[in-house]
C-alpha positions as CSV (number, residue, x, y, z in Angstrom):
1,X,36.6,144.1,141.1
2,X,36.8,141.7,138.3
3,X,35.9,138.2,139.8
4,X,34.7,136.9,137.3
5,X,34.3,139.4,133.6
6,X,35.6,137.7,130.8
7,X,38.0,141.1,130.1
8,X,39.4,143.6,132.3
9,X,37.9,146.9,131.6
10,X,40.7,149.4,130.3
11,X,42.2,151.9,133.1
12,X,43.7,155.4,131.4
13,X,43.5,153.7,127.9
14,X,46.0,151.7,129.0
15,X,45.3,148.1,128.2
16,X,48.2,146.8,128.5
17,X,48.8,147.5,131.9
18,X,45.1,146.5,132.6
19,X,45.9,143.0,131.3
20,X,48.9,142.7,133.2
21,X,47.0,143.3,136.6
22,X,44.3,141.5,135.5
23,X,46.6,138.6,134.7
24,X,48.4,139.0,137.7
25,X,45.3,139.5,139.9
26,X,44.2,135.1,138.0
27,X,47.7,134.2,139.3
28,X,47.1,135.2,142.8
29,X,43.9,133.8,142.9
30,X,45.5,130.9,141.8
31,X,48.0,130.6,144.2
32,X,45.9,131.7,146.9
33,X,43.6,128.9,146.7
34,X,46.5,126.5,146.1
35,X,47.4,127.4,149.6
36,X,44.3,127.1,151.1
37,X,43.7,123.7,149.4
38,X,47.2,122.8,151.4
């Protein structure tokens, strides 16, 4: 789990799809707090 690393580390040599979850995994994170801040 990546809380906090500045980069994802690459899955498969896939980085692409690493970036996406990693990107994905900031925007629920995001969200998540947005609700709890609610």
């Amino acid at each position: 789990m990546g809380l906090y690393s500045p980069a994802p580390p690459p899955t498969d040599g896939e980085p692409g799809h690493a970036e996406k979850t990693y990107t994905l995994e900031i925007a629920t994170r995001r969200s998540r707090s947005a609700m709890l801040r609610r």
